[in-house]
C-alpha positions as CSV (number, residue, x, y, z in Angstrom):
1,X,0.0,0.0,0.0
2,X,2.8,2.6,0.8
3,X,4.0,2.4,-2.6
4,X,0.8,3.1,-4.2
5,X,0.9,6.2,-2.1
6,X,4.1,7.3,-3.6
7,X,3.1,6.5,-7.4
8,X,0.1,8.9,-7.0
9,X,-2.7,6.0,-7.5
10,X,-6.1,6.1,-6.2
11,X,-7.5,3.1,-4.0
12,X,-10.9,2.4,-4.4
13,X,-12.2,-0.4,-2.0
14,X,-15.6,-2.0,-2.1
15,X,-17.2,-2.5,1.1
16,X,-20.3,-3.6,0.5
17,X,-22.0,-4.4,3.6
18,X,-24.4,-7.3,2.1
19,X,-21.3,-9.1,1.7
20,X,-19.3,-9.2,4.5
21,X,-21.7,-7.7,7.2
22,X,-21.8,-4.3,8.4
23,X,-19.9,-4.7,11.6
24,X,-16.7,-6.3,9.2
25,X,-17.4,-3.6,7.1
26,X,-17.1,-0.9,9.4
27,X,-13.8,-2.3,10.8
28,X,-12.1,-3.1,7.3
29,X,-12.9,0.5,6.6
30,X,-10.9,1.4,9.8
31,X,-8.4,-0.6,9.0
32,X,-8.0,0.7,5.4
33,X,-8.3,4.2,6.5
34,X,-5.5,4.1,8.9
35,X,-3.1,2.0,6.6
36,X,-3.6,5.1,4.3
37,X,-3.1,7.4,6.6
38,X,0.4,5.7,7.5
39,X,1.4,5.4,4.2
40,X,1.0,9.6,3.5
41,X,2.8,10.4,6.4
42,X,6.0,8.5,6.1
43,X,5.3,9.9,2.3
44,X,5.4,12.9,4.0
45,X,8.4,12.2,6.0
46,X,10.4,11.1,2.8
47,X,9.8,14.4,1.2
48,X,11.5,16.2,4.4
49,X,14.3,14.2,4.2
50,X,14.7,14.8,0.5
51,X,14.7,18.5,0.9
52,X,17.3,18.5,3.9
């Protein structure tokens, strides 16, 4: 996932509830949002380095 981050790809995810239930839904969502989150930052971190 981090290295989609750096390529500048979009990440759709299909969370349909119907399939997995709403409570494993909800929590893969989590999940997914966080991992995202993680991967921008040390992105983020990266780009500070760079400019040092």
């Amino acid at each position: 996932m981090e290295k989609d981050a750096f390529v500048k790809k979009i990440l759709l995810i299909d969370l349909s509830k119907g399939t997995i239930g709403e409570t494993n839904a909800k929590m893969l969502g989590v999940l997914f949002t966080t991992k995202v989150y993680l991967a921008a930052l040390s992105r983020a971190d990266v780009s500070t380095k760079n400019n040092n």
